[in-house]
C-alpha positions as CSV (number, residue, x, y, z in Angstrom):
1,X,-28.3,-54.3,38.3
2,X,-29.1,-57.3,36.7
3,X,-26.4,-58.4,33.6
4,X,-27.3,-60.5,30.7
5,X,-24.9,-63.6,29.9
6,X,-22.9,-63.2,26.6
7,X,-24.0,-65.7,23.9
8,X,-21.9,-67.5,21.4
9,X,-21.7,-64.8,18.7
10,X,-20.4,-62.1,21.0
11,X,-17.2,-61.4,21.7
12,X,-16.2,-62.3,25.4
13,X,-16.1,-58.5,27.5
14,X,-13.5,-58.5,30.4
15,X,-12.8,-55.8,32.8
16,X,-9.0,-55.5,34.0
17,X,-8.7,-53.8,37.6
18,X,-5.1,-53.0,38.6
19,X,-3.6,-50.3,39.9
20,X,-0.3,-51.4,38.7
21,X,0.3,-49.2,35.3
22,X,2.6,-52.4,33.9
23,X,0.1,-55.1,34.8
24,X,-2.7,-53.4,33.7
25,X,-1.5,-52.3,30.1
26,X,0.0,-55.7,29.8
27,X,-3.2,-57.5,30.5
28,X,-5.2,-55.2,28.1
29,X,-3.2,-56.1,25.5
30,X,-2.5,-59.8,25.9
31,X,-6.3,-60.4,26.4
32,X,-7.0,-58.2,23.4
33,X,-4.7,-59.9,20.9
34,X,-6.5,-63.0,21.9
35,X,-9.9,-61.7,20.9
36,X,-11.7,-60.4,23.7
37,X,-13.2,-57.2,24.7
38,X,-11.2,-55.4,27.2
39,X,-12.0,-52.2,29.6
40,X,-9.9,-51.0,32.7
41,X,-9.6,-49.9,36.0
42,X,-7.2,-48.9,38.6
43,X,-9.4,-49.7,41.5
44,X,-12.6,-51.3,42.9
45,X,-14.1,-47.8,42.8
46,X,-13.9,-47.1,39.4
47,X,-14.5,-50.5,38.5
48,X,-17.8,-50.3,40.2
49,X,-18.4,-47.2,37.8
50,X,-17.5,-48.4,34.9
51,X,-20.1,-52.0,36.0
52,X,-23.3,-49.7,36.0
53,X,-22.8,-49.0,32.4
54,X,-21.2,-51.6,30.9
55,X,-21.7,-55.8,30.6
56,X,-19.1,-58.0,31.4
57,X,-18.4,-61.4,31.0
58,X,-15.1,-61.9,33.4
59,X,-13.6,-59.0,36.1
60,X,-9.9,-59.9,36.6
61,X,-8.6,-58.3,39.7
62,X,-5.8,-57.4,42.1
63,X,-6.1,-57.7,45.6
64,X,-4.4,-54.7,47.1
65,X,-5.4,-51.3,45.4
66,X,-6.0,-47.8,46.8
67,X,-9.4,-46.4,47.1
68,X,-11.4,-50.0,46.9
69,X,-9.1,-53.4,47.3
70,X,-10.1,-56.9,45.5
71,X,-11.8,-58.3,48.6
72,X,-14.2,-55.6,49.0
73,X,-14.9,-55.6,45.0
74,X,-15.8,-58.9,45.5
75,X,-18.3,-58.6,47.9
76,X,-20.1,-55.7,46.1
77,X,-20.2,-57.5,43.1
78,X,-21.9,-60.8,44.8
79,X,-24.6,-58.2,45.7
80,X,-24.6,-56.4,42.6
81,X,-23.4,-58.9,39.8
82,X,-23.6,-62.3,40.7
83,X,-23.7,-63.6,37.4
84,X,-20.1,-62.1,36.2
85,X,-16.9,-64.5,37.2
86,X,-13.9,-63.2,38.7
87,X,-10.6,-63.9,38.8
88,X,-8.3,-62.7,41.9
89,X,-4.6,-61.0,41.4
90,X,-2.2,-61.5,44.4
91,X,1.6,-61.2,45.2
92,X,0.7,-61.8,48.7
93,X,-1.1,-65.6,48.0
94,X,-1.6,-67.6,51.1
95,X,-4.4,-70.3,51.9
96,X,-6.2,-67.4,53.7
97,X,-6.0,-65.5,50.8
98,X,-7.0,-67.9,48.4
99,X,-10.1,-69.5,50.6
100,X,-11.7,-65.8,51.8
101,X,-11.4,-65.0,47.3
102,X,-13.3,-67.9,46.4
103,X,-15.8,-68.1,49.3
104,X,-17.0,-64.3,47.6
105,X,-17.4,-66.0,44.2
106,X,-14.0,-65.7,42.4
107,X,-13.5,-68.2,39.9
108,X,-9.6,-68.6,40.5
109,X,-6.9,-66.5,41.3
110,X,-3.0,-66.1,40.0
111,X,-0.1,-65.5,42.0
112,X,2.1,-62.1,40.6
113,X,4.2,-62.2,39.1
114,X,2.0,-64.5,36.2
115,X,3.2,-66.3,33.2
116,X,1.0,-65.1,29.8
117,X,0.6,-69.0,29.9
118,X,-1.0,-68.7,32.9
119,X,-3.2,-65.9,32.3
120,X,-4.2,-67.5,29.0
121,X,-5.0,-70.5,30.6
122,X,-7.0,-69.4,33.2
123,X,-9.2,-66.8,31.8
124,X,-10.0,-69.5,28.8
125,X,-10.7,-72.0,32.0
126,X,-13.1,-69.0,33.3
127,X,-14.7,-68.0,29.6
128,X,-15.1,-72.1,29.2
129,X,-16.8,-72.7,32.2
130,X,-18.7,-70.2,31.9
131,X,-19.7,-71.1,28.3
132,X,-20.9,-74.4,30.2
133,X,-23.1,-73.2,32.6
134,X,-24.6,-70.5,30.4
135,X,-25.9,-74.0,28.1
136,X,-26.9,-75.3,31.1
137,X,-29.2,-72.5,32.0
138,X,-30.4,-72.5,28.9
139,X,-31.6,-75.9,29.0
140,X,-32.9,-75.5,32.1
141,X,-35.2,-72.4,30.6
142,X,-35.5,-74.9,27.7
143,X,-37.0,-77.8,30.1
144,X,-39.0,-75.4,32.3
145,X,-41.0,-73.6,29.3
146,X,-41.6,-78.0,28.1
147,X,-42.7,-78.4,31.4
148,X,-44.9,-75.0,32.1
149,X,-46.5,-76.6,28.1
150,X,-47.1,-79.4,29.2
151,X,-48.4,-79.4,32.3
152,X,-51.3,-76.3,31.4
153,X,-52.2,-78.1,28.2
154,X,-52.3,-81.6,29.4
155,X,-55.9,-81.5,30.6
156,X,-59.0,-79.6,31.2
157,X,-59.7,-80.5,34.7
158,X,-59.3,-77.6,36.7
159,X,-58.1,-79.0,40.0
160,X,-55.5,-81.3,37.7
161,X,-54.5,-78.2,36.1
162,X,-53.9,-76.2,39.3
163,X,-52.0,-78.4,41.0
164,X,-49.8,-78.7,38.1
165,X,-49.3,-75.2,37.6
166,X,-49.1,-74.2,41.6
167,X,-46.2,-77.0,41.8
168,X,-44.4,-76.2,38.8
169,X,-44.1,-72.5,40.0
170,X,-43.4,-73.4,43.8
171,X,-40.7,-75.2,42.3
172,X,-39.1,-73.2,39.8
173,X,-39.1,-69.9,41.2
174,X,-39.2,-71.0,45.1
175,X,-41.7,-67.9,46.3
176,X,-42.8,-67.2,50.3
177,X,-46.2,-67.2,49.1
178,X,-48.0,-67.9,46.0
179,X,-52.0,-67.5,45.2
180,X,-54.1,-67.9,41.9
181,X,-57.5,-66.6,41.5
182,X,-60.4,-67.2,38.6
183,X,-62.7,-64.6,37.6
184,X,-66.2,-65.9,36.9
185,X,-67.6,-63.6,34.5
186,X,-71.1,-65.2,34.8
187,X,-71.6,-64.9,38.3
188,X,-69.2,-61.2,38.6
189,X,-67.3,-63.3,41.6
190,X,-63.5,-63.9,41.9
191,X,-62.6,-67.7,43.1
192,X,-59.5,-68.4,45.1
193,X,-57.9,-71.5,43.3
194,X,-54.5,-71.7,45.7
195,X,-53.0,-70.5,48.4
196,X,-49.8,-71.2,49.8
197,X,-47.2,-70.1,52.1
198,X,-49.4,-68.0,54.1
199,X,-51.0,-68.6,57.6
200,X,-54.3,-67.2,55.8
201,X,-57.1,-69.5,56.7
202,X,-59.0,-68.6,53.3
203,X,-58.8,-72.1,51.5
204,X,-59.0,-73.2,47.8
205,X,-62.8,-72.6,46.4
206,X,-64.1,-69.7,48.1
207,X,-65.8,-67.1,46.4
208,X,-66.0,-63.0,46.8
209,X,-68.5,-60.5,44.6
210,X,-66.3,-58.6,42.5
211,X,-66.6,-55.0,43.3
212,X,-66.7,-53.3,40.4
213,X,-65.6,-54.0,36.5
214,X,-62.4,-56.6,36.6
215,X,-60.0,-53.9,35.6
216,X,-56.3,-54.1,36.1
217,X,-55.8,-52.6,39.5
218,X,-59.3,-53.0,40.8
219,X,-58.3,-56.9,40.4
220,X,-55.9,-56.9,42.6
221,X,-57.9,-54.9,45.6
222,X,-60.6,-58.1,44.9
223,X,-57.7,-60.6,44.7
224,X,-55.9,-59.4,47.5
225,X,-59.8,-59.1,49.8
226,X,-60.0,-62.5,48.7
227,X,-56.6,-63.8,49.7
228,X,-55.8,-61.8,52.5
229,X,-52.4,-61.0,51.7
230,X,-51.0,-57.5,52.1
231,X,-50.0,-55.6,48.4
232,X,-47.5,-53.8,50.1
233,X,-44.3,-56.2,49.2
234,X,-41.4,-54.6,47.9
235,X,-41.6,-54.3,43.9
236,X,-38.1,-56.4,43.8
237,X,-39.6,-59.1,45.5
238,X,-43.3,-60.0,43.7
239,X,-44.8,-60.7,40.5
240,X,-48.2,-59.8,40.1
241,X,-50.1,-60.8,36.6
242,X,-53.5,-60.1,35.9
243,X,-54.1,-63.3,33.7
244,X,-56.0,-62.9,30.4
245,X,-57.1,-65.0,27.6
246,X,-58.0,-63.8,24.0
247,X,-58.9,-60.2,25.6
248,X,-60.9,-61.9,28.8
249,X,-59.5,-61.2,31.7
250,X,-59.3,-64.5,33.4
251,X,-57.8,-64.1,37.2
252,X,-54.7,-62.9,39.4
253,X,-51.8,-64.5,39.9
254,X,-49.4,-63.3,42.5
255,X,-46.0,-64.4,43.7
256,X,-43.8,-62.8,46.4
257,X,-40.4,-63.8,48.0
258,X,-39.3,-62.8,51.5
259,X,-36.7,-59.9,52.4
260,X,-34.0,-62.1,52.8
261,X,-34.4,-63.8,49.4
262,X,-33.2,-62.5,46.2
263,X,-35.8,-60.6,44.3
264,X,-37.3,-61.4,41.1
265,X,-34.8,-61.1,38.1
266,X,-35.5,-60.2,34.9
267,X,-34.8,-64.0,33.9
268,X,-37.8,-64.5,36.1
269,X,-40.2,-62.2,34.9
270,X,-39.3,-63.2,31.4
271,X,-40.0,-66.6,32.1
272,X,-43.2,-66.0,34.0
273,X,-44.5,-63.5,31.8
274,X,-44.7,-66.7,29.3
275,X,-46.3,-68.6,32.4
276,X,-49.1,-65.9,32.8
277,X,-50.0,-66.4,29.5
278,X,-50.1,-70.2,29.1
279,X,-51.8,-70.4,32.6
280,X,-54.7,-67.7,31.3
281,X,-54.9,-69.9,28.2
282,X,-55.8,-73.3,30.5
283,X,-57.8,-71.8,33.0
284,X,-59.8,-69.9,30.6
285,X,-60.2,-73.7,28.9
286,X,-60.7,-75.5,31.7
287,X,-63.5,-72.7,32.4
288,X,-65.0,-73.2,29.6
289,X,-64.9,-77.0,29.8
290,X,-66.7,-77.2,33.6
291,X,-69.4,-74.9,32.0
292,X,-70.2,-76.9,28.9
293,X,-69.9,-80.0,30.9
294,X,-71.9,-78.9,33.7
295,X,-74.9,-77.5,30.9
296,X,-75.0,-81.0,29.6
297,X,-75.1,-82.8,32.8
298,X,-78.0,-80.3,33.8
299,X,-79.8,-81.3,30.5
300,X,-79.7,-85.4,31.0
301,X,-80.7,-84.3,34.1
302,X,-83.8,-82.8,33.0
303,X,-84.4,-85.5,30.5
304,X,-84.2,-88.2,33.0
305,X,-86.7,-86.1,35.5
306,X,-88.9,-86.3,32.1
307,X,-89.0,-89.7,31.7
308,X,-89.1,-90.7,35.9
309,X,-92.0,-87.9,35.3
310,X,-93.9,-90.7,33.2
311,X,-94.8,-92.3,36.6
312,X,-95.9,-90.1,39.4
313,X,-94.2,-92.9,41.7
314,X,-91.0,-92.9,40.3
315,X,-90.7,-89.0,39.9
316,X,-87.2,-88.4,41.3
317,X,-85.4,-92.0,41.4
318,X,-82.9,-91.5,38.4
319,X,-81.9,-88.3,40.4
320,X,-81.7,-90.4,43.6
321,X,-79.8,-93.8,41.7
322,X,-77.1,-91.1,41.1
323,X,-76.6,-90.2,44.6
324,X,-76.1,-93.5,46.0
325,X,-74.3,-95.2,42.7
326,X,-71.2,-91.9,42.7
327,X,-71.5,-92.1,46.7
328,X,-70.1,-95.7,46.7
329,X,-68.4,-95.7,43.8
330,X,-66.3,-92.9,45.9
331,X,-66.0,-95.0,49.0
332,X,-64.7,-98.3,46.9
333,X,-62.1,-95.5,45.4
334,X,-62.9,-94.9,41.7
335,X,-61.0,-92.8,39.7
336,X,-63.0,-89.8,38.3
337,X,-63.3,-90.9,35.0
338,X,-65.5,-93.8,36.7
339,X,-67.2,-91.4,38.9
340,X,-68.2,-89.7,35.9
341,X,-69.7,-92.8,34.7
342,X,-71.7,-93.4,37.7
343,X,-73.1,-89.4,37.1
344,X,-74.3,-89.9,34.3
345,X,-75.2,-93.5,34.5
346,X,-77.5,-93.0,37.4
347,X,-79.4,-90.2,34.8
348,X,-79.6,-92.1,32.7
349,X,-80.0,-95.7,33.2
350,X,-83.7,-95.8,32.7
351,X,-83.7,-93.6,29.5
352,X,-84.9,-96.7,27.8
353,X,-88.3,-96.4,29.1
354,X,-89.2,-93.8,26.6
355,X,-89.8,-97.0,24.4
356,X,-92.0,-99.0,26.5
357,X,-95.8,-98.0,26.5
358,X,-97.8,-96.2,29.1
359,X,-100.0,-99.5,30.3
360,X,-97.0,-101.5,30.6
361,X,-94.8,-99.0,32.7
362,X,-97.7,-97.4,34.7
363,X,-99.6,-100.6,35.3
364,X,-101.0,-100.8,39.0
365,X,-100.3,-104.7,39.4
366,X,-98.1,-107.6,38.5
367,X,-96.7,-107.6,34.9
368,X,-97.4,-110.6,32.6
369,X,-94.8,-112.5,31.1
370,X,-95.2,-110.7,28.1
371,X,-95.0,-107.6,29.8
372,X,-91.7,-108.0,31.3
373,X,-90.0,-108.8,28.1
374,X,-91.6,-105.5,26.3
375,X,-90.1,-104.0,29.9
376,X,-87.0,-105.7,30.2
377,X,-86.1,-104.6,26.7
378,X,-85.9,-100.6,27.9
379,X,-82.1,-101.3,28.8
380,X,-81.4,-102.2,25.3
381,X,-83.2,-99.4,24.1
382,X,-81.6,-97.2,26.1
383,X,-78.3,-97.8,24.9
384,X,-79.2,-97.6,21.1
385,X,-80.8,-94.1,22.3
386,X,-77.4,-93.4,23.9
387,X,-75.2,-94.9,21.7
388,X,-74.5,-92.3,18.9
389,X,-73.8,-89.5,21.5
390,X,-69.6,-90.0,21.4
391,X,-69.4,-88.6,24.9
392,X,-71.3,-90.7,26.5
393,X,-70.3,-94.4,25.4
394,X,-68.5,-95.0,28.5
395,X,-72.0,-95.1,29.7
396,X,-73.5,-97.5,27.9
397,X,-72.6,-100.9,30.1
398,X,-73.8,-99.4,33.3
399,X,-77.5,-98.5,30.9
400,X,-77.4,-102.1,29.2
401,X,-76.2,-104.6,32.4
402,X,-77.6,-102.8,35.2
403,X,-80.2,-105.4,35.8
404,X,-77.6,-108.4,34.9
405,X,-77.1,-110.5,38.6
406,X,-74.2,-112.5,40.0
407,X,-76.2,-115.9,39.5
408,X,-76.3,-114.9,36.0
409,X,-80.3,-115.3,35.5
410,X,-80.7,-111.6,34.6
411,X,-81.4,-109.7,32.0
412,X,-80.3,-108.8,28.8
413,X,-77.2,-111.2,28.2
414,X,-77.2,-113.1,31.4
415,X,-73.4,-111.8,32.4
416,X,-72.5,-113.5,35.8
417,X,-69.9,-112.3,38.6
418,X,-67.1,-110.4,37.3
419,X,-68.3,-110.4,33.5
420,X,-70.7,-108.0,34.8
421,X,-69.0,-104.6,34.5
422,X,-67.8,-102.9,38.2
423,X,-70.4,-99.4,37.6
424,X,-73.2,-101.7,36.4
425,X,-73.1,-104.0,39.7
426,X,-72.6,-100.7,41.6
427,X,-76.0,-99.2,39.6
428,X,-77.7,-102.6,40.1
429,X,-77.6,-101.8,43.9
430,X,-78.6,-98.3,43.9
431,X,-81.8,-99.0,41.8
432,X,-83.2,-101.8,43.3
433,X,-82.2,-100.2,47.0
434,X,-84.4,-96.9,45.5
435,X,-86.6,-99.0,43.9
436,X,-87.5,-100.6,47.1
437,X,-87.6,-97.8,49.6
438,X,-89.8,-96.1,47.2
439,X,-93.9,-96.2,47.1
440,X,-95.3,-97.8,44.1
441,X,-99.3,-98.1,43.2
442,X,-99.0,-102.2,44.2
443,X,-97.2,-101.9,47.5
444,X,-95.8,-99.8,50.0
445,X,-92.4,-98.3,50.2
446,X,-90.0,-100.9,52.1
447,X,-88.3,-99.0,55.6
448,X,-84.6,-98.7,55.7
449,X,-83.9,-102.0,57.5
450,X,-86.3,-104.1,55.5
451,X,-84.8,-103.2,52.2
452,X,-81.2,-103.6,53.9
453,X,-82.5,-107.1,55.0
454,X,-83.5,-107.6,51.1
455,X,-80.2,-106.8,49.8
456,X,-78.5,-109.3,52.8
457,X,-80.5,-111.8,51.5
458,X,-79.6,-111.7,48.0
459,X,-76.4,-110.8,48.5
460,X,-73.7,-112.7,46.3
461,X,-76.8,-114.3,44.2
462,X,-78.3,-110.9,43.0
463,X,-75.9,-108.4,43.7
464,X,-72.0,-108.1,44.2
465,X,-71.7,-109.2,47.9
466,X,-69.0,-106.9,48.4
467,X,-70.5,-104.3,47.4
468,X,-73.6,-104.9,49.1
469,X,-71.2,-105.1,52.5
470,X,-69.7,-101.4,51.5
471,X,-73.2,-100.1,50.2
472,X,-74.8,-101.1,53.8
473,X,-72.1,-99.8,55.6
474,X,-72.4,-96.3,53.7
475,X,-76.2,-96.1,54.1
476,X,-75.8,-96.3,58.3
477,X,-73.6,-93.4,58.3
478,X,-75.0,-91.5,55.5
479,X,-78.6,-92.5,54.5
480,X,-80.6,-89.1,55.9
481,X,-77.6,-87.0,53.8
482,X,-78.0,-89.1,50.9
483,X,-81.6,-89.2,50.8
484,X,-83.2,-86.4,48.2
485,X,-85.5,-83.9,50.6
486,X,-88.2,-84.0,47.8
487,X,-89.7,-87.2,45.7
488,X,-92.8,-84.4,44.3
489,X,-93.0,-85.0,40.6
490,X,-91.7,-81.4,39.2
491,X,-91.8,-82.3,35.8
492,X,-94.6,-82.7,33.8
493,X,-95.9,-83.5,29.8
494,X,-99.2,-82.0,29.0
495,X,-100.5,-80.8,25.7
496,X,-97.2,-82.4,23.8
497,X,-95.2,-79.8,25.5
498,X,-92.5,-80.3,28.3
499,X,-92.9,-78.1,31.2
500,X,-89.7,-77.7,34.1
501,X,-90.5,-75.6,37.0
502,X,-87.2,-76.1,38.6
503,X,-85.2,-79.1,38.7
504,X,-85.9,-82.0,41.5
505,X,-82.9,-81.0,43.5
506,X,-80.4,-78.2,43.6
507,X,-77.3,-77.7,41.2
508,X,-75.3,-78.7,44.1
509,X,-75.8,-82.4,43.6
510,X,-75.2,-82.1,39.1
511,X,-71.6,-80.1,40.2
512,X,-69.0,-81.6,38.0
513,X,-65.8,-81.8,38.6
């Protein structure tokens, strides 16, 4: 039976065991005239007795008594009521005495016969101590409820917000296992987000149909088919939450401690009660957020198979500028933010050539001088088409200076080096590496080598010769996987009106993260 600590407004309770008639009575009434709540017993039995049904701040205690002595009072307490200080009575004291008492949790002990002073001054050392680590535990509850804010409202990622909420728990309540699952209404499937402390070899991201509606207990069979854990742990010893957000049921999460740990107080289930619900809340957000995001990646996507649509020969290459542009801007180790950049760079990079006329961009030859300036200016007009989406102005240096070189002879503002933003030089390489291994109506597509020869040769004049090195490098190892498995135009603008059989390449390579 778990016991709630006294607060500040209640009166201190303590429970007097001694068989002794005197000592007893004189203890009652000493500890009563100083303001505090007073019971009694006249041996560890009863005292146990009079425990199920009453709280108590303090026990005071003798050690020898018929029926049940001190000692083995002690010990069923530290099973039983860990949280309530003792304090030991002897007239036999010796170090024995005195080590075995507080090895089983007692707080102090007196030697009989006692002063008052030195009752009085011990049980207020007790009651004060305890006041102390009571404020402490608050805090603590304080600082973990800050912490469990913080870390599920401090982003929308959902791998960011997992790990943070996995190692805040692992932490705080120290579980044998722990595992966190998302339902995906959408697809009626059940994802496994963590695992830990089990030899399971399910790992993080795999996905089981749902068998039926996600109701309560039918979310648990799913979670626990998904997981493999057994549902059979003692009720003591888990904490099982079906997670939901404004009336959506969001996902399982399910904690469990071993046999020989303490079970799950009802501190513990207070405080993770609270968890369930901010965790529900950031999932369900983070959800939300991957969806959206992932809708409007999918759309630039099929904008920027609209405009490579324009040119039968080009159908394809903003979809395949975005594979190798994230690709090394992974192996160089950008952050995601940059990554993100890179996505929808790649997509969009060539959006200005909405603006630049059909016998300019589709001509079969050499373009005049003329021509080149009226085609050059599609990176400017791609950023004024981007600029006023808010989301996306990360993404307008890699649209304006992707065709900017080191020498500093390109175009639109002739940057050089290292004025040249890092995604832009990365973007620069892509394109003209697709660009050449690509047909076109005036010449043929360039082999692997050739165009890798090309970009040796106009390394650290054209492009970032570093990046060149680590672009090269990437394509010997991972040029076939790279490589889209279809160039076929699949997009196509007839009669004014936009037609999209299916997008160029599977949903697989628009995942966002």
């Amino acid at each position: 039976m778990n016991q709630s600590l006294s607060t500040h407004t209640d009166p201190v309770s303590i429970l007097v065991v001694e068989d002794d008639p005197m000592v007893n009575s004189f203890c009652a009434r000493l500890l009563h005239m100083k303001g505090y709540g007073v019971k009694t017993a006249f041996n560890g039995r009863e005292a146990l007795t009079i425990l199920q049904t009453n709280r108590f701040d303090l026990v005071l205690t003798d050690l020898q008594m018929p029926e049940m002595g001190g000692m083995e009072l002690l010990r069923e307490m530290r099973e039983q009521y860990p949280d309530i200080d003792t304090i030991m009575f002897t007239a036999y004291a010796t170090v024995d005495t005195a080590r075995e008492a507080l090895k089983l949790g007692a707080f102090d002990y007196l030697t009989k016969p006692f002063s008052v002073d030195e009752l009085e001054r011990t049980v207020r050392r007790a009651v004060e101590w305890r006041r102390v680590r009571q404020e402490r535990q608050r805090l603590s509850e304080v600082v973990a409820l800050y912490e469990i804010s913080q870390a599920f409202t401090s982003t929308l990622d959902t791998e960011t917000a997992v790990n943070e909420i996995v190692g805040l728990l692992w932490r705080r309540f120290s579980p044998a296992t722990l595992s966190l699952s998302l339902v995906h209404p959408e697809d009626n499937e059940l994802e496994l987000l963590a695992l830990r402390g089990t030899v399971s070899r399910v790992s993080a991201g795999v996905r089981i149909p749902l068998q039926c509606a996600p109701e309560k207990e039918n979310l648990f069979e799913d979670h626990f088919r998904l997981t493999g854990i057994s549902g059979s742990v003692s009720p003591s010893h888990t904490a099982r939450f079906v997670l939901r957000s404004n009336d959506r049921i969001v996902g399982v999460l399910d904690l469990s401690r071993a046999p020989d740990q303490p079970g799950f107080d009802q501190d513990d289930r207070t405080l993770l009660t609270i968890c369930a619900s901010q965790i529900a809340a950031s999932l369900d957000n983070s959800r939300l957020y991957r969806q959206l995001k992932q809708q409007n990646i999918e759309m630039i996507a099929a904008l920027a198979a609209s405009i490579d649509a324009r040119d039968p020969y080009t159908a394809g290459h903003s979809m395949q500028v975005m594979r190798y542009a994230v690709r090394l801007g992974e192996v160089i180790g950008l952050d995601a933010a940059r990554i993100e950049a890179l996505r929808y760079g790649g997509l969009l990079h060539d959006i200005g050539k909405i603006g630049v006329p059909d016998a300019i961009l589709l001509k079969p030859a050499s373009l005049s001088p003329e021509e080149m300036e009226i085609m050059r200016a599609h990176a400017v007009i791609g950023v004024e088409i981007v600029r006023g989406v808010k989301a996306l102005r990360p993404v307008l240096p890699v649209i304006r200076h992707h065709h900017e070189r080191i020498d500093g002879t390109g175009y639109p503002d002739g940057l050089s080096g290292d004025q040249i933003p890092l995604e832009a030089r990365i973007m620069a390489i892509a394109d003209a590496y697709d660009t050449m291994t690509s047909e076109r109506a005036y010449r043929r597509a360039m082999t692997q080598d050739e165009a890798i020869a090309e970009l040796r040769r106009s390394r650290g004049v054209q492009w970032d010769a570093d990046l060149v090195d680590r672009f090269i490098e990437l394509l010997k190892s991972e040029a076939q996987a790279l490589r889209l498995q279809s160039r076929v135009a699949q997009v196509s603008l007839t009669h004014n009106v936009l037609h999209i059989p299916h997008l160029l390449v599977s949903l697989g390579d628009l995942h966002v993260d």
